[in-house]
C-alpha positions in Angstrom: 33.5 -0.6 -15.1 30.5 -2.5 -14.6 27.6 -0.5 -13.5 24.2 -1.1 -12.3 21.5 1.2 -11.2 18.1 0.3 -9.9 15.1 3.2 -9.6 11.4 2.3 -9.3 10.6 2.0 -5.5 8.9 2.8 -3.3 5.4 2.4 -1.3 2.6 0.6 -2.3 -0.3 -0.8 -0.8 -1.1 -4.7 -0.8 -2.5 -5.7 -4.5 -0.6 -2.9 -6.1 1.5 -2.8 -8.9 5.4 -1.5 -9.0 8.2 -1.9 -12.0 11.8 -1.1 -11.0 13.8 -0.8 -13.7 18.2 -1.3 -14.1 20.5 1.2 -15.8 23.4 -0.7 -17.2 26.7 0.3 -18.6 30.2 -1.1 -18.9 29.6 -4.6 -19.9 28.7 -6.3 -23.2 24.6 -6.7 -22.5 24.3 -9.5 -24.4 26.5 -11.8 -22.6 25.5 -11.6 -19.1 22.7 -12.9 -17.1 20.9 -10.1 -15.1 18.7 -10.6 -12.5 16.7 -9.2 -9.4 17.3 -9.9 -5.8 16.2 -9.0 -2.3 16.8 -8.6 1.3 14.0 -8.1 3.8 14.8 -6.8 7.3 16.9 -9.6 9.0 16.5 -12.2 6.7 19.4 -13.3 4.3 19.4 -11.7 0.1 17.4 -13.9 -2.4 17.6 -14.5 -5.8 13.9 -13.2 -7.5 14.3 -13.0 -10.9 17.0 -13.7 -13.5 17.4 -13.4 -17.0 20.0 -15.1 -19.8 20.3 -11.4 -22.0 21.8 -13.5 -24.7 18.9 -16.4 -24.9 15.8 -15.3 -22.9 16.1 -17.7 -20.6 14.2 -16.8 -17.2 14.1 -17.9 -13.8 11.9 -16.8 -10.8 11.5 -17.6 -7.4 8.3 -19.9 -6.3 6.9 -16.8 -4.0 6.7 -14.6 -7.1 5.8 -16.8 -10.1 2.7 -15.7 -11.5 3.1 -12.2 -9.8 6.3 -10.8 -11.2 7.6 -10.5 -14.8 11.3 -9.9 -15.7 12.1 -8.2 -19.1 14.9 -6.8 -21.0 15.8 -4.3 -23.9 18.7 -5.1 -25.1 18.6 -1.9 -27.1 18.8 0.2 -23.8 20.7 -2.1 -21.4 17.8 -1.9 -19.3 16.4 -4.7 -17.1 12.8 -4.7 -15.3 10.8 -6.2 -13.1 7.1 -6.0 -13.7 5.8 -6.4 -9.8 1.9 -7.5 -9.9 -0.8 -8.4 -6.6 2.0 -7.0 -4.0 2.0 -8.3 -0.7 3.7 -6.9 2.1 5.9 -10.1 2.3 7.7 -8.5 -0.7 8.8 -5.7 1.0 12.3 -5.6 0.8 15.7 -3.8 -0.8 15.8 -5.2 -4.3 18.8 -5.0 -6.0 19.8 -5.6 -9.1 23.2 -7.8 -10.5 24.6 -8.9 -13.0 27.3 -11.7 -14.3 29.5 -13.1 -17.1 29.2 -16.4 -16.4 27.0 -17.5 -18.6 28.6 -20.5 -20.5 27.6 -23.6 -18.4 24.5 -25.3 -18.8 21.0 -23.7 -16.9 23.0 -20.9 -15.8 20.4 -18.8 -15.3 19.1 -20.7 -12.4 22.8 -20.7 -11.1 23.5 -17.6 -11.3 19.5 -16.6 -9.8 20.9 -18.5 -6.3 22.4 -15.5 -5.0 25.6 -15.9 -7.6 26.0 -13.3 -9.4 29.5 -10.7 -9.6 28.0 -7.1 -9.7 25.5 -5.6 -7.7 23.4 -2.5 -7.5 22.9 0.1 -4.0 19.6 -1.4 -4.4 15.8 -0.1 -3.9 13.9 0.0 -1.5 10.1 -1.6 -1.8 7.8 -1.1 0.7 4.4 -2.9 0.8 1.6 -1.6 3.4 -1.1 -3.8 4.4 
């Protein structure tokens, strides 16, 4: 069974720094795509971050390029998400997911459109101003 697990939230003030990090298990690591997501308060989920686990391919959105950093050990099935210069326009549930499909070409910015097949509870990020 696949499983994902986010931990790392919680509240920090504008410019801060946060990393969540994703517990995997039940899945070969090294042939999904795992990436970051989020949903702020009435607006609909989107893709932040993805990475190919395989390759090393990444993807991230244009509101955090330059300000996040996605990373992997494929060692520990762990994914993270380095979170720089917060603002509290990235406050937001971020989940993370994970997904097979891998083996078409630029999948990684596929699957990073909200396309991915498993999904974390998610964590809550909360950025004060």
């Amino acid at each position: 069974e696949v499983q994902l697990a986010e931990s790392g939230g919680g509240l920090v003030q504008a410019g801060g720094s946060l990393t969540l990090a994703c517990a995997t298990s039940g899945f070969e690591f090294d042939d999904y795509a795992i990436g970051w997501f989020r949903q702020a308060p009435g607006k609909e989920r989107e893709g932040v971050s993805c990475i190919g686990s395989r390759d090393g391919i990444t993807e991230y959105s244009d509101s955090v390029k330059g300000r996040f950093t996605i990373s992997s050990d494929n060692v520990k099935k762990m994914v993270y998400l380095q979170m720089n210069s917060l603002k509290p326009e990235d406050t937001a549930v971020y989940y993370c997911a994970a997904s097979s499909r891998i083996d078409f070409v630029d999948y990684v910015h596929a699957l990073c459109k909200n396309n991915m097949d498993y999904w974390g509870k998610g964590s809550l990020v909360t950025v004060s101003s």
